[in-house]
C-alpha positions, 0 to 999 in steps of 0.5 A: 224733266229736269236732269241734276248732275253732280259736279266734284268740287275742283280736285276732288274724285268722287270715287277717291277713299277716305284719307288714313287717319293719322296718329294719336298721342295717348300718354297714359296707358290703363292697367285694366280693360275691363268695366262693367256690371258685377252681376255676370249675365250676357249683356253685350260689351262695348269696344271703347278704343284708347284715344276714346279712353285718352280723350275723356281722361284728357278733357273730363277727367283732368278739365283740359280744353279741347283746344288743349286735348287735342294738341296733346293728342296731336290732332285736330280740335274737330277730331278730337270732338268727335272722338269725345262724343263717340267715347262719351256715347259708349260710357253713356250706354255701357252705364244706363244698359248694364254693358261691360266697357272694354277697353282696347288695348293701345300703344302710346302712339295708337294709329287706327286705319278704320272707325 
């Protein structure tokens, strides 16, 4: 029987929280914060937060590069990626599942602790 031990890489403590995630940059604050289909019944509301909004305004709206995006948002290209693929999924289903898209109100340097 052979018994498998896991080993933390040189430095690192298994039992160590994630690091805080840093500042955003987002330039342009929306005068709205509300999507969504005219007809009123309850179909839930997806929570899309202002670097997601900065994000897609960045890349989508205006054709910057991800490279580009995320040095205006003062982040890494990985990180910018993957706050584009979460925004891009909530756009995604609040369309195709007739959600209301609300979006969160952000400050121009928005700082999340939490995903």
């Amino acid at each position: 029987m052979s018994h498998h031990l896991q080993v933390p890489a040189e430095g690192r403590d298994f039992n160590m929280a994630p690091r805080q995630r840093g500042r955003r940059n987002i330039e342009v604050l929306p005068e709205w914060n509300f999507f969504g289909p005219l007809e009123t019944s309850d179909t839930g509301t997806i929570m899309l937060k202002g670097e997601e909004l900065e994000a897609i305004r960045l890349t989508d709206h205006e054709g910057n590069s991800q490279q580009d995006a995320a040095k205006m948002m003062g982040v890494s290209q990985p990180t910018l990626h993957r706050i584009l693929r979460a925004a891009r999924k909530k756009v995604g289903q609040a369309l195709t599942e007739g959600k209301i898209l609300r979006i969160h109100p952000a400050s121009r340097t928005e700082e999340n602790n939490t995903d």
